[in-house]
Backbone bond lengths (Angstrom), bond angles and torsions (degrees), N, CA, C in turn:
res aa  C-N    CA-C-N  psi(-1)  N-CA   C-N-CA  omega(-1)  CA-C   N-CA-C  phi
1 X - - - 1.421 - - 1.530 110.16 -
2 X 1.366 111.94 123.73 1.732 109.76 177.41 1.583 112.44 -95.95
3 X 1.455 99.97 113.83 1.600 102.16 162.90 1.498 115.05 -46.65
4 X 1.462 90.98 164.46 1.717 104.58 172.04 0.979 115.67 -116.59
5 X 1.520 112.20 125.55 1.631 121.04 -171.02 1.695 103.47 -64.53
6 X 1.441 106.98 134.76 1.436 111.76 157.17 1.220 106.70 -72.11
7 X 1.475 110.63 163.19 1.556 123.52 175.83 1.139 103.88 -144.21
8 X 1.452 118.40 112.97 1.491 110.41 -179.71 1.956 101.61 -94.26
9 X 1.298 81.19 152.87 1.706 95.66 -179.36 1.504 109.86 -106.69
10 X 1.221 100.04 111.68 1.423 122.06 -172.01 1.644 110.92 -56.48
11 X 1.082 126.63 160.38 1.673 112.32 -172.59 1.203 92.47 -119.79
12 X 1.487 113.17 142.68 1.219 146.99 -160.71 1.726 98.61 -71.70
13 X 1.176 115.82 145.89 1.412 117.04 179.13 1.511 103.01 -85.28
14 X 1.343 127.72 28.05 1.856 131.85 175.59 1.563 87.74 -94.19
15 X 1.675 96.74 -45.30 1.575 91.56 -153.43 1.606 109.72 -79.35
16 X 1.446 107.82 -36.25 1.672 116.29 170.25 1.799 103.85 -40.67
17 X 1.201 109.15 -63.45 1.572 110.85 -169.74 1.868 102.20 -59.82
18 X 1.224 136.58 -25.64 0.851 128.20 150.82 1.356 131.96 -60.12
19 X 0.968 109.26 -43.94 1.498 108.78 172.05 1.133 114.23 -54.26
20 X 1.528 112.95 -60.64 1.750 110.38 166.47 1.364 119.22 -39.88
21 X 0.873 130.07 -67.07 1.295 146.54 -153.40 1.693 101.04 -66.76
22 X 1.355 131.75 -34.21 1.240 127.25 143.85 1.632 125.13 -51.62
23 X 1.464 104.41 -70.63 1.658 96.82 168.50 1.488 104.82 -11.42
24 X 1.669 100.24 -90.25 1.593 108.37 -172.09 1.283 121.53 -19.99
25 X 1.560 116.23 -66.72 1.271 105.15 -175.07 1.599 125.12 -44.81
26 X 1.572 113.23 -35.64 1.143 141.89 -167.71 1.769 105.89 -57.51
27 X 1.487 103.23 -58.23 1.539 112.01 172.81 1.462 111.63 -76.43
28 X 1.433 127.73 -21.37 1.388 115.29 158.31 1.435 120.18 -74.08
29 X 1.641 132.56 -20.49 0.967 109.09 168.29 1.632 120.17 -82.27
30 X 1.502 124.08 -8.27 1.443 138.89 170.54 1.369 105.18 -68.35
31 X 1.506 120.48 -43.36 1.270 123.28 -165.79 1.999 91.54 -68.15
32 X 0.823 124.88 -72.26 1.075 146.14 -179.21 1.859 111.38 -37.54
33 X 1.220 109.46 -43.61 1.667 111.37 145.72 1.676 123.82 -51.84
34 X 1.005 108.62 -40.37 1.382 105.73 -156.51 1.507 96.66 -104.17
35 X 1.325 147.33 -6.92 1.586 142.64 154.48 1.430 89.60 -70.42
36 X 1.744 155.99 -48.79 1.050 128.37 -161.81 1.661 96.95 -75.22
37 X 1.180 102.82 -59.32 1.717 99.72 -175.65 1.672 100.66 -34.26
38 X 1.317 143.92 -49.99 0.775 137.81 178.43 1.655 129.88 -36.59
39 X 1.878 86.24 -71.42 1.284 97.14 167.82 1.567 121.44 -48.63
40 X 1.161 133.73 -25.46 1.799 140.29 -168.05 1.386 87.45 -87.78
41 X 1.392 133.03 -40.81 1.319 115.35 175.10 1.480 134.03 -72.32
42 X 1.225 117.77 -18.27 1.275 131.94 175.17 1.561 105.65 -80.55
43 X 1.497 117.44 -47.96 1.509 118.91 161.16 1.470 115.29 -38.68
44 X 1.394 128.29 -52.85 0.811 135.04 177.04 1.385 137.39 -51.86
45 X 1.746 120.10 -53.82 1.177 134.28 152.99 1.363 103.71 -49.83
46 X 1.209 133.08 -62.66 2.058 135.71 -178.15 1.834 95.08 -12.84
47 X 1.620 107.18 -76.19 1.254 135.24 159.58 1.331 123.41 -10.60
48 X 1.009 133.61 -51.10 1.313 152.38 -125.05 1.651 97.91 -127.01
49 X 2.011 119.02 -42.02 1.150 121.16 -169.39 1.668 84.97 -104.05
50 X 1.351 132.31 3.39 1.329 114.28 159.36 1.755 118.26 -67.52
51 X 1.131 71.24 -69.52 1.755 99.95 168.51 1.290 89.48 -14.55
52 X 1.406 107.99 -105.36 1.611 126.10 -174.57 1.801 116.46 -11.80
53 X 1.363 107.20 -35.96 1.500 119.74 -175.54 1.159 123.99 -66.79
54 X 1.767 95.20 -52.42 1.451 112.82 176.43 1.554 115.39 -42.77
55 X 1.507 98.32 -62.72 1.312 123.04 -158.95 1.727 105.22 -56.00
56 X 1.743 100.55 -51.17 1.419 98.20 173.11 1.814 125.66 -55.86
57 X 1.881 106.63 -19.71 1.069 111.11 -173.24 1.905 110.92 -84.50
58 X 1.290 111.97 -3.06 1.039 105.02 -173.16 1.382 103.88 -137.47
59 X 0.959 116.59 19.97 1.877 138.49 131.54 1.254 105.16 -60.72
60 X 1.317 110.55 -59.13 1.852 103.84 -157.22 1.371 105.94 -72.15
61 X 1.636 120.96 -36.47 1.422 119.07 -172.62 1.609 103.14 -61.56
62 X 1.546 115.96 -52.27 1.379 105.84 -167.04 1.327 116.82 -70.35
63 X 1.724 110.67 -13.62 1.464 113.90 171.00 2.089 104.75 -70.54
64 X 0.726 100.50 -40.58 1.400 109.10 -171.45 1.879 105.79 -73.40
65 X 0.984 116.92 -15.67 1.909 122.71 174.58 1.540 86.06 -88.35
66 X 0.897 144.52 -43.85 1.553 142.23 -121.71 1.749 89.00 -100.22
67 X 1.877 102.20 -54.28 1.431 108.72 -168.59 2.077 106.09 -76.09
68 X 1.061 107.84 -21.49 1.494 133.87 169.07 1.324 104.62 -43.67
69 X 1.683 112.35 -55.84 1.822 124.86 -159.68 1.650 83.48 -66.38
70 X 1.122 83.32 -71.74 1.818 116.08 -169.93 1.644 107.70 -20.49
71 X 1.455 107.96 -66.20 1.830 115.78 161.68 1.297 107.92 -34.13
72 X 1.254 126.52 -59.26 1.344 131.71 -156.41 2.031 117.46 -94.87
73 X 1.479 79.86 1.93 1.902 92.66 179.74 1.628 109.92 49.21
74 X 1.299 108.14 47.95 1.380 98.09 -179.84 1.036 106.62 -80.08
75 X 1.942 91.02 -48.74 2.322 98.74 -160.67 1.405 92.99 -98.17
């Protein structure tokens, strides 16, 4: 009994450049996700080392009223 040769059909270099040419778009629209995600994260940390500032800044003042009384033996 004689098998039958497969024949694969080679793909046309129209369709290769298509294919690429999708990919691409594909990773430009990912690329293009992930600089905003980016950007929201950097917003975010900004935020975050404010925070931190504040808080330390109004630590020190009430540390500084507190050690103030304290000098002066009020409280």
């Amino acid at each position: 009994m004689k098998r039958k040769r497969l024949t694969h059909k080679t793909p046309s270099t129209k369709d290769s450049l298509g294919v690429i040419s999708y990919q691409l778009s594909e990773l430009h629209k990912d690329l293009a996700k992930n600089s905003k995600d980016i950007e929201d994260l950097k917003h975010q940390v900004s935020m975050g080392k404010g925070g931190i500032k504040a808080i330390f800044v109004i630590g020190s003042f009430i540390g500084l009223i507190i050690a103030t009384l304290k000098f002066l033996k009020v409280w």
